[in-house]
BAVEX-220456 format. One record per atom (N, C-alpha, C, O): residue in one letter; chain; atom name; z, x, y. Coordinates in Angstrom, 2 decimals. Example, Ala and Ser with C-alpha at 12.3 -4.5 7.8 and 13.67 -1.06 7.14 Angstrom:
<atoms>
(atom A; A; N; (7.80; 13.19; -5.69))
(atom A; A; CA; (7.80; 12.30; -4.50))
(atom A; A; C; (7.80; 13.20; -3.30))
(atom A; A; O; (8.46; 14.24; -3.32))
(atom S; A; N; (7.08; 12.85; -2.25))
(atom S; A; CA; (7.14; 13.67; -1.06))
(atom S; A; C; (7.87; 12.90; 0.03))
(atom S; A; O; (8.04; 13.41; 1.14))
</atoms>
This chain:
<atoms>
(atom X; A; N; (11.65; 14.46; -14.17))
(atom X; A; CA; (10.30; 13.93; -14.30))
(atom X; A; C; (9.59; 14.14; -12.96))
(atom X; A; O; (10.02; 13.79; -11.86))
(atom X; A; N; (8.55; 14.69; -13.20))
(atom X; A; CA; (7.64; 14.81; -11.39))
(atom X; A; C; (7.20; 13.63; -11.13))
(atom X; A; O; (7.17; 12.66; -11.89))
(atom X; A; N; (6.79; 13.71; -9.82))
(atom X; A; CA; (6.52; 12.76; -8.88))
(atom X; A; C; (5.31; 11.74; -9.25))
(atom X; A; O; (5.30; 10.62; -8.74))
(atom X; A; N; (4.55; 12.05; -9.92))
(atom X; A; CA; (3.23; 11.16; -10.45))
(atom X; A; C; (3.75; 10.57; -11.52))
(atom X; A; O; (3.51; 9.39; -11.76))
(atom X; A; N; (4.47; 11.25; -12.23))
(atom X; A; CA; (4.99; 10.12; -13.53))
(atom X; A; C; (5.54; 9.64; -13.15))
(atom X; A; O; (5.36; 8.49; -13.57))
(atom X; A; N; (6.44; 9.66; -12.34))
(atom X; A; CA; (7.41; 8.38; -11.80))
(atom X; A; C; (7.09; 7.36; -11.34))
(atom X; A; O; (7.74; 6.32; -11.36))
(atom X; A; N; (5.42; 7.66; -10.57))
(atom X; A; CA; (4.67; 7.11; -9.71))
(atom X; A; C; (4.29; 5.98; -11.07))
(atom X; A; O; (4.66; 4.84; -11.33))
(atom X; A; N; (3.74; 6.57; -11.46))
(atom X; A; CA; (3.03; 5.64; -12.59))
(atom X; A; C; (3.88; 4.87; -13.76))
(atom X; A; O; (3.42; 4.01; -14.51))
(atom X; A; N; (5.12; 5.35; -13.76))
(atom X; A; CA; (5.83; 4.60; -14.36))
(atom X; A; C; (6.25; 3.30; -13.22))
(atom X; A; O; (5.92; 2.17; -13.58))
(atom X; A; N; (6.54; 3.37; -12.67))
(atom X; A; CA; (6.86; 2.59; -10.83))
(atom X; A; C; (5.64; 1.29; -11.36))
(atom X; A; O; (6.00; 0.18; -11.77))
(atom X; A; N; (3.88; 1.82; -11.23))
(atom X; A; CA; (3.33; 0.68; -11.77))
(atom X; A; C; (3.30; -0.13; -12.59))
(atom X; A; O; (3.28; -1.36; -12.47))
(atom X; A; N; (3.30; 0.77; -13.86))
(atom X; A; CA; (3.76; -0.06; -15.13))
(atom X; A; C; (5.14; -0.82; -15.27))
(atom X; A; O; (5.24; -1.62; -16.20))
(atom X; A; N; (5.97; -0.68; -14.63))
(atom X; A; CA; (6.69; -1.49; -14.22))
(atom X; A; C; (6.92; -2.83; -13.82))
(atom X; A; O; (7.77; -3.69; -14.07))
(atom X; A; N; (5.44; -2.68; -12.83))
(atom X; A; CA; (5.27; -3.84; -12.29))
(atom X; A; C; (5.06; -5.12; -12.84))
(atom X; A; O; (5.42; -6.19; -12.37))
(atom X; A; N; (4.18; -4.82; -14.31))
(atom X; A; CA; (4.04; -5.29; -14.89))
(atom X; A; C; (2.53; -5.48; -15.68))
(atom X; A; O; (1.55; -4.92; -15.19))
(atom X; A; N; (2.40; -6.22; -16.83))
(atom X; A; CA; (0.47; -6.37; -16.92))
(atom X; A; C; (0.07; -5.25; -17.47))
(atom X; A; O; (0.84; -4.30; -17.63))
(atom X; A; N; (-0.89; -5.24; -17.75))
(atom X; A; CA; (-1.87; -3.97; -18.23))
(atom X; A; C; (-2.72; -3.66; -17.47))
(atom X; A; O; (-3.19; -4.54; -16.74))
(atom X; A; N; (-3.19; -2.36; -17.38))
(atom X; A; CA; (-3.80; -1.46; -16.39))
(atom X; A; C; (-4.46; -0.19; -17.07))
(atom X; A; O; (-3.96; 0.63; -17.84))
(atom X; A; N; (-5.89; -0.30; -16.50))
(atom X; A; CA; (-7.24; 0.55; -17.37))
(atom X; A; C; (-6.46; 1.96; -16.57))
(atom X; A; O; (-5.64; 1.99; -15.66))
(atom X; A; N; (-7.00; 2.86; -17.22))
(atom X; A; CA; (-6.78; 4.32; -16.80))
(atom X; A; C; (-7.27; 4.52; -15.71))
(atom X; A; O; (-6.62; 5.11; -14.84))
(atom X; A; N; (-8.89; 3.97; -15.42))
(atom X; A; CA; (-9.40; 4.29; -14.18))
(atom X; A; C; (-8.59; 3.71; -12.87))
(atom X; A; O; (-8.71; 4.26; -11.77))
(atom X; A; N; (-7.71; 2.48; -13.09))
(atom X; A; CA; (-7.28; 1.87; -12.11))
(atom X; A; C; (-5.73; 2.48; -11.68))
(atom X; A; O; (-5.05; 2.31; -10.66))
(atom X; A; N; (-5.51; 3.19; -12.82))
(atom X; A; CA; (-4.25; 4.29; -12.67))
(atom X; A; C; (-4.99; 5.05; -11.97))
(atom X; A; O; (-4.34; 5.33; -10.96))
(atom X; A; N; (-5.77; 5.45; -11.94))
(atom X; A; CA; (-6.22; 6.94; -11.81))
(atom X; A; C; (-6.73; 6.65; -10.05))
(atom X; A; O; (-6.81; 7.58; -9.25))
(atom X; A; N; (-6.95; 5.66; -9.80))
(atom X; A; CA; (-7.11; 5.27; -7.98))
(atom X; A; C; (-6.21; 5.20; -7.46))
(atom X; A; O; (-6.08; 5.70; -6.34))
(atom X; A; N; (-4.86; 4.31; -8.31))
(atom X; A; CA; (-3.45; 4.10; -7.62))
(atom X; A; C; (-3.16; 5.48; -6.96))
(atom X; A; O; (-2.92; 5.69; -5.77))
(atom X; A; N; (-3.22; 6.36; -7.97))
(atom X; A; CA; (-2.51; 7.67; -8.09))
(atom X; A; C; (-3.24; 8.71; -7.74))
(atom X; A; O; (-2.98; 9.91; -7.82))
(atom X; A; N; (-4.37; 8.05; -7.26))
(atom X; A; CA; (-4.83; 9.38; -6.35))
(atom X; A; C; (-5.82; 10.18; -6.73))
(atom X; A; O; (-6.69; 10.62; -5.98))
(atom X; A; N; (-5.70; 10.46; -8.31))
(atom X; A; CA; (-5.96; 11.38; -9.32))
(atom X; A; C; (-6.86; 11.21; -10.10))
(atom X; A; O; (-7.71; 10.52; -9.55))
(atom X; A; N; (-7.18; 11.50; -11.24))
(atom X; A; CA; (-8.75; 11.66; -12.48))
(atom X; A; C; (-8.05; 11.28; -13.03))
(atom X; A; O; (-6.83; 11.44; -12.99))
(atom X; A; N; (-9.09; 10.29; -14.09))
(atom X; A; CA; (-8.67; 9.73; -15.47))
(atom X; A; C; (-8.44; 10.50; -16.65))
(atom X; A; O; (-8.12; 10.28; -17.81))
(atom X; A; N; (-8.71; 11.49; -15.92))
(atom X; A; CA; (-8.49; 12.84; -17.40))
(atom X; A; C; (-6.74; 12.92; -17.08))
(atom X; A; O; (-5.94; 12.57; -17.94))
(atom X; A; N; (-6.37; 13.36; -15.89))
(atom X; A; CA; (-4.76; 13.45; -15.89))
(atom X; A; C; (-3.78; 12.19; -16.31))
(atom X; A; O; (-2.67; 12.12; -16.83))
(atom X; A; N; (-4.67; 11.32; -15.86))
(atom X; A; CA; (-3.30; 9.97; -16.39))
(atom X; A; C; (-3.63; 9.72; -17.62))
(atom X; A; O; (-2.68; 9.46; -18.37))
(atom X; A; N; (-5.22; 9.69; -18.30))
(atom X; A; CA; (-4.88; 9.76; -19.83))
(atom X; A; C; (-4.25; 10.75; -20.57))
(atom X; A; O; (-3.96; 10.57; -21.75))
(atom X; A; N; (-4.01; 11.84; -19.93))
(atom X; A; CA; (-2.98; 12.73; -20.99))
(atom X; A; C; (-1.76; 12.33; -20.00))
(atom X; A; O; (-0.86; 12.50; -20.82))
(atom X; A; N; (-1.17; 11.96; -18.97))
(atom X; A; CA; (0.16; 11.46; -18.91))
(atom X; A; C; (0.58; 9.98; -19.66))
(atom X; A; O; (1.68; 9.65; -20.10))
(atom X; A; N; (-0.58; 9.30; -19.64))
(atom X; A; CA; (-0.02; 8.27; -20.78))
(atom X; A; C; (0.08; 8.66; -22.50))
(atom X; A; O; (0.81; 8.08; -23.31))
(atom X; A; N; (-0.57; 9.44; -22.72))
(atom X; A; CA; (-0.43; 9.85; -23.67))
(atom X; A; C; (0.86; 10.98; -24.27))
(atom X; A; O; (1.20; 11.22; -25.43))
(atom X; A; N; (1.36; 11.53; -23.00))
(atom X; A; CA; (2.33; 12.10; -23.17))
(atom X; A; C; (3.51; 10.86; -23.19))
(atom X; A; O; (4.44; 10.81; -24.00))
(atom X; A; N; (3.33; 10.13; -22.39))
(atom X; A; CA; (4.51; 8.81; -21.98))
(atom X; A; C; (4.64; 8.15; -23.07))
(atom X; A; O; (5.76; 7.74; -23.38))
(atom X; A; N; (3.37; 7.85; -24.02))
(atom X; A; CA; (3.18; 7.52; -25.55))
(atom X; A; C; (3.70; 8.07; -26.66))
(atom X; A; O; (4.26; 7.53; -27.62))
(atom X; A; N; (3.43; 9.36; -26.41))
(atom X; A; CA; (4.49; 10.21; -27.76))
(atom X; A; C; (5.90; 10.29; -27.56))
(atom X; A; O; (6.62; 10.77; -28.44))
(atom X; A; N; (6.53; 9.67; -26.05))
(atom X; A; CA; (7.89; 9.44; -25.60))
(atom X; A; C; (8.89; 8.14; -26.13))
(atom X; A; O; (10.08; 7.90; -26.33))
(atom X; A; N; (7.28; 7.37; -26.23))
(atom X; A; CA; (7.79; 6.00; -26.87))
(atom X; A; C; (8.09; 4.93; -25.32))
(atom X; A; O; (8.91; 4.02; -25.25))
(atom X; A; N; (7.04; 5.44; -24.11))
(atom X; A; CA; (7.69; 4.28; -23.07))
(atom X; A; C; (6.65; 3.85; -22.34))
(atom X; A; O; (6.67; 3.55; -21.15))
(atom X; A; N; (5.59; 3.81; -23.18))
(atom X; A; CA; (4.29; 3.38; -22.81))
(atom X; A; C; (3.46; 3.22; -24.18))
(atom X; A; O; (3.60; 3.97; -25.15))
(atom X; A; N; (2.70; 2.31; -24.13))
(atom X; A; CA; (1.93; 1.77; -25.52))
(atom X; A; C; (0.70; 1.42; -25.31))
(atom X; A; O; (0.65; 0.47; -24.52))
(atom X; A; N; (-0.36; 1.79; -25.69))
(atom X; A; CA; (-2.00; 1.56; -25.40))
(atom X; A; C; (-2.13; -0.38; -26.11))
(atom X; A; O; (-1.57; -0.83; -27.11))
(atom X; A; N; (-2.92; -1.02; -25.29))
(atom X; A; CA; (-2.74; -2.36; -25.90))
(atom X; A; C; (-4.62; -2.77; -26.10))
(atom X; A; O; (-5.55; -2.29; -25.45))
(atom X; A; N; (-4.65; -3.63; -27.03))
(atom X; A; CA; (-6.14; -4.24; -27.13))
(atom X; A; C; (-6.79; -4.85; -26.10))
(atom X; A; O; (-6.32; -5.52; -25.18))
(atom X; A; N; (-7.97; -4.55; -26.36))
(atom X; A; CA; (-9.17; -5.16; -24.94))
(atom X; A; C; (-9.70; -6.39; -25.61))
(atom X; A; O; (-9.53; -6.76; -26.77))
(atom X; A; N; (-10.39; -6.96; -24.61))
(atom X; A; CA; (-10.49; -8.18; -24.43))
(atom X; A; C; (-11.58; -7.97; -25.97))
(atom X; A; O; (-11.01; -8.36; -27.00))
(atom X; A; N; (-12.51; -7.60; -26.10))
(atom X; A; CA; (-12.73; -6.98; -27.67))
(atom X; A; C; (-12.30; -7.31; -28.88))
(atom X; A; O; (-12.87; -7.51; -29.95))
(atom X; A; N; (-11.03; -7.34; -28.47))
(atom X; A; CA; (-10.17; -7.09; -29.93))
(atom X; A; C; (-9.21; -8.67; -29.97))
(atom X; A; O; (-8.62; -8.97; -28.93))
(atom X; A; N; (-9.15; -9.26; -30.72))
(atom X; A; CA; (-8.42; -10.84; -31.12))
(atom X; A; C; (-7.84; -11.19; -29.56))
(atom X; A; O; (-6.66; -11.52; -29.59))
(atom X; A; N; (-8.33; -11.18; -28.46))
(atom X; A; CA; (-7.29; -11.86; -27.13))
(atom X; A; C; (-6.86; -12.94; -27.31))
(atom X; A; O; (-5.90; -12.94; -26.54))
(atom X; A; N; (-6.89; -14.22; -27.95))
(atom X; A; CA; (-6.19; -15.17; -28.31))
(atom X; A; C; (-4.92; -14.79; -28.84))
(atom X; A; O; (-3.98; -15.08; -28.10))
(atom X; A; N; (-4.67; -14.31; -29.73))
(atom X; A; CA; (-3.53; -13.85; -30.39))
(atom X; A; C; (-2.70; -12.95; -29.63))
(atom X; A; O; (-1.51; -12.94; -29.94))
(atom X; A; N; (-3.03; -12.31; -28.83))
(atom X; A; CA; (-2.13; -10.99; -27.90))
(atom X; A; C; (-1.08; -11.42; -27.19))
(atom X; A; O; (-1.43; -11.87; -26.10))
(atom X; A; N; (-0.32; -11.44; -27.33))
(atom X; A; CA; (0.89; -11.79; -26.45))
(atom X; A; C; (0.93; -11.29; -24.63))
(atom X; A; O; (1.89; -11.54; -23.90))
(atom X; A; N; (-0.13; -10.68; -24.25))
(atom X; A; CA; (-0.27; -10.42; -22.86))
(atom X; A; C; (-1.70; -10.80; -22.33))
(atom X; A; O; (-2.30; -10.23; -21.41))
(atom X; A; N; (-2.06; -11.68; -22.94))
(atom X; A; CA; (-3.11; -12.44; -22.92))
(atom X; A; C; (-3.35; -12.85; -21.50))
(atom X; A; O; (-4.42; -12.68; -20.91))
(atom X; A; N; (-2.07; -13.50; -20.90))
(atom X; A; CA; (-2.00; -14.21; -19.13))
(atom X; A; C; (-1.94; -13.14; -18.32))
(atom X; A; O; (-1.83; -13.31; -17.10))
(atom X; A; N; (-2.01; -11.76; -18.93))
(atom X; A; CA; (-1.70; -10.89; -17.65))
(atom X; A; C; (-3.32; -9.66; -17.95))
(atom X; A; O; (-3.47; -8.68; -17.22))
(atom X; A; N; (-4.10; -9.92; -18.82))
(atom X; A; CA; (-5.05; -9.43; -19.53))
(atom X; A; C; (-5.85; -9.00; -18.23))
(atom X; A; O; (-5.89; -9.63; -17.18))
(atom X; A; N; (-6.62; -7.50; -18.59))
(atom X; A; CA; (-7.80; -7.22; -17.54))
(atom X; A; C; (-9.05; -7.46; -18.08))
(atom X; A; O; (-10.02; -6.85; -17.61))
(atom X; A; N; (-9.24; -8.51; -19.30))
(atom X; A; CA; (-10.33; -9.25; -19.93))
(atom X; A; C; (-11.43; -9.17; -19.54))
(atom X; A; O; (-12.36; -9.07; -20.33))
(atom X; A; N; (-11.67; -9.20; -17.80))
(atom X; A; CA; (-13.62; -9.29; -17.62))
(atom X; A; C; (-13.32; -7.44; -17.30))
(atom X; A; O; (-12.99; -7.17; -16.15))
(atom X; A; N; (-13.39; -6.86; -17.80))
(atom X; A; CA; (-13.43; -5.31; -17.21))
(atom X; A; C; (-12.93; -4.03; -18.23))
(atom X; A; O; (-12.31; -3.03; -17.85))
(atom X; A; N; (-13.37; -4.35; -19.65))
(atom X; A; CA; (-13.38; -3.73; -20.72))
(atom X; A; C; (-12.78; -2.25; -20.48))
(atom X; A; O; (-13.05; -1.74; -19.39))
(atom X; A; N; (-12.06; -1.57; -21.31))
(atom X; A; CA; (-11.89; -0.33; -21.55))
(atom X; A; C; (-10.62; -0.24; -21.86))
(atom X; A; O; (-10.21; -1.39; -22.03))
(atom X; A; N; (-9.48; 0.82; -22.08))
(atom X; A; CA; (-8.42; 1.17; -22.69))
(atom X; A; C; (-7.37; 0.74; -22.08))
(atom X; A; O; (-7.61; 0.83; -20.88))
(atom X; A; N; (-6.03; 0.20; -22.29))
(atom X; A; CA; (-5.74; -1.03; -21.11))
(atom X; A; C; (-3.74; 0.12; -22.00))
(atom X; A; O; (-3.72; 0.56; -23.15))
(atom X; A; N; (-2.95; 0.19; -21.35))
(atom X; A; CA; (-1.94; 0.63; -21.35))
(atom X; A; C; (-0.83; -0.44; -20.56))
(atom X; A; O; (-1.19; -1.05; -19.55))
(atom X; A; N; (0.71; -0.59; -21.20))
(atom X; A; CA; (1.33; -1.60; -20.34))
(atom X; A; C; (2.76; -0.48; -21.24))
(atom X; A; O; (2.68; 0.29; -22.19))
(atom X; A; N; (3.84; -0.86; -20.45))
(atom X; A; CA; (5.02; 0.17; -20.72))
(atom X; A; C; (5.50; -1.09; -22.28))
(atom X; A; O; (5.26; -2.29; -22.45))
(atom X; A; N; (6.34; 0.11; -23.26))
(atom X; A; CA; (6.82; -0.18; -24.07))
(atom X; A; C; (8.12; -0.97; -24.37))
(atom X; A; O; (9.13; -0.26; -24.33))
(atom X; A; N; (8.33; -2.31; -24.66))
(atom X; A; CA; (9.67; -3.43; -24.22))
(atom X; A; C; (10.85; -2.82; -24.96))
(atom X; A; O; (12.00; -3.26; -24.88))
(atom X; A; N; (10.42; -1.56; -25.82))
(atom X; A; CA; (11.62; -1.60; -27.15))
(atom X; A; C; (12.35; -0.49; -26.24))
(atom X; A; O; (13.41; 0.01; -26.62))
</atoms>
């Protein structure tokens, strides 16, 4: 695996959910590259796109770790 996916797996790690753009500062890089590396990490099965504050946040089980005031596509690694 190269060095940026590792990188970015390393964050998601950390824990929480995290917008693309805020990947995309960690790492240096454009939101065009980490949305097709999460999306590749997605068809791997070790990363999972999760609902925005938008969509039922009461009910979400990552609700306490939510990026809620700051809308957009929110990704957190896959538990299974």
């Amino acid at each position: 695996m190269n060095g940026m996916l590792e990188r970015l797996l390393e964050i998601l790690r950390a824990g929480g959910t995290h917008r693309v753009s805020d990947l995309a500062r960690a790492l240096d890089t454009t939101p065009a590259l980490v949305e097709m590396m999460l999306e590749d990490l997605s068809r791997a099965g070790y990363v999972k796109p999760v609902a925005t504050c938008t969509e039922a946040c009461a009910s979400c089980p990552l609700a306490d770790s939510c990026i809620s005031t700051q809308p957009g596509k929110a990704w957190t690694l896959n538990p299974d």
